[in-house]
C-alpha positions in Angstrom: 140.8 134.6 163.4 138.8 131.6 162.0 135.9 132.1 164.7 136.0 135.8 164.7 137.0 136.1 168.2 138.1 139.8 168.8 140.6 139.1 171.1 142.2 136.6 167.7 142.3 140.6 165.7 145.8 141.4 168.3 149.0 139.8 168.5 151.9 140.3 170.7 155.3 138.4 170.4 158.2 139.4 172.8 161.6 138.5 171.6 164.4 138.8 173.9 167.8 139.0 171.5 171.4 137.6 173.1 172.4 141.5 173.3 170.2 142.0 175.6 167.8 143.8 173.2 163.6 143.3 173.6 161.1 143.7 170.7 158.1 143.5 171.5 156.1 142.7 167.9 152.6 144.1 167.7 149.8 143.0 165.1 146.2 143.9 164.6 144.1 145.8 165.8 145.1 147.6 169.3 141.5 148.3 170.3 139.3 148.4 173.5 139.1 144.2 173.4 142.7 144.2 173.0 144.3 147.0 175.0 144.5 145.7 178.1 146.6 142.6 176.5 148.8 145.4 175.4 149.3 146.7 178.9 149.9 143.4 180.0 153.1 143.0 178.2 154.0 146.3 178.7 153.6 145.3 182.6 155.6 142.6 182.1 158.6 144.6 180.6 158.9 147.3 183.4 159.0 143.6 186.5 162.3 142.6 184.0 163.8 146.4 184.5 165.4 146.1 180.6 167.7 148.5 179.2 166.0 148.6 175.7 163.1 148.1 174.3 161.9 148.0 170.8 158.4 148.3 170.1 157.7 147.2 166.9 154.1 148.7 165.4 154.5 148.2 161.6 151.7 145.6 161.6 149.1 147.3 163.6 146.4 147.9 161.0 144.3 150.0 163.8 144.8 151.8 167.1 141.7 153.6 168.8 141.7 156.1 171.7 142.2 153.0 174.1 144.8 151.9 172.1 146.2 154.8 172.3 146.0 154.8 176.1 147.6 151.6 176.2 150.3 153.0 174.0 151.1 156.2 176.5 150.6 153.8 180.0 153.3 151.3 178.9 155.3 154.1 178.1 155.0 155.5 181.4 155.3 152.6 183.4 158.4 151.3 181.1 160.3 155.0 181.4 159.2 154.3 184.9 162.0 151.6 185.2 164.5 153.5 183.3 164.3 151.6 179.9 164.6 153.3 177.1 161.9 152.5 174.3 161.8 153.0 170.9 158.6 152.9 168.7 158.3 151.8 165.1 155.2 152.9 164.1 153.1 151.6 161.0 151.7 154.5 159.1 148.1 154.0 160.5 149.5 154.3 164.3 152.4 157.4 163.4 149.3 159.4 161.7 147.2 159.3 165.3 150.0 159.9 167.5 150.9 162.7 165.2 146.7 164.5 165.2 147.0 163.7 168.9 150.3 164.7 170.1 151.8 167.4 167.9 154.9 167.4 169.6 156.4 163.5 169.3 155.1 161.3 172.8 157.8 158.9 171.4 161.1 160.7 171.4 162.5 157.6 169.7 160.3 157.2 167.0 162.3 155.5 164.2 160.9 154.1 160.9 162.4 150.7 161.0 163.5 147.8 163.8 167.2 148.3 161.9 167.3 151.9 162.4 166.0 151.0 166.2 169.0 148.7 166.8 171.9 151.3 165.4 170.4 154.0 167.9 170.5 151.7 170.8 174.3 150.6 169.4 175.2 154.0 168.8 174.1 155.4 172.3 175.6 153.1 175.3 173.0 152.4 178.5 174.6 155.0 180.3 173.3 157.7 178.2 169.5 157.6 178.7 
C-alpha cells in the first residue's frame, strides 16, 4: 500500500487444505477497483468444480454496492457448480448484507472459519 495504488487496498489468498477444503481469504476493501479481482477468484473456483468452499471475510474493512455484486455473482456462479459455500463475514460486510437482504443471501453464514469447517465435517458432500 506504500504507493497508494487502489488495487494494493484488496487482498485475496486461496488456500486449498489436504481435506479437500478451499478458503478463499479476503482483505481490504472490496470496492469498484477491486471487485472484479474478487470475481476473478470466484471464476476460478467454479473451472475446479470444489465441494466446499470457505469464504473467509473477517478482514474486509469495506464492501460497497459493487462489492456487494461481486459477493452475490460468485455466489451464483460457485452454487452454479454445485459447491457449497460458506461465508464468514466481518462485522462491516454481515451489517450490509443484512440492510440489503433481510432474509440471509448466505444460507451458511457462520461467525468463524472453525465453526465453517465443523459444518462442512458434520454434513457429508452428499447432502448439499
Amino acid at each position: 500500500m506504500a504507493n497508494g495504488d487502489p488495487g494494493e487496498l484488496f487482498e485475496t489468498q486461496l488456500v486449498q487444505r489436504a481435506d479437500g477444503i478451499t478458503i478463499l481469504h479476503l482483505a481490504g476493501e472490496i470496492d469498484m477497483s477491486s471487485a472484479s479481482a474478487l470475481v476473478d477468484q470466484f471464476t476460478a473456483i467454479s473451472e475446479q468444480r470444489l465441494d466446499n468452499v470457505i469464504l473467509d471475510a473477517t478482514n474486509v474493512s469495506f464492501i460497497d454496492s459493487t462489492g456487494l455484486h461481486a459477493l452475490t455473482e460468485g455466489k451464483r456462479m460457485i452454487h452454479e457448480q454445485g459447491t457449497r459455500l460458506f461465508l464468514v463475514p466481518s462485522l462491516q460486510v454481515r451489517r450490509v448484507l443484512e440492510l440489503v437482504f433481510p432474509e440471509p443471501l448466505f444460507a451458511a453464514r457462520v461467525n468463524s472459519v472453525e465453526e465453517a469447517l465443523s459444518q462442512i465435517q458434520l454434513q457429508p458432500t452428499a447432502d448439499r
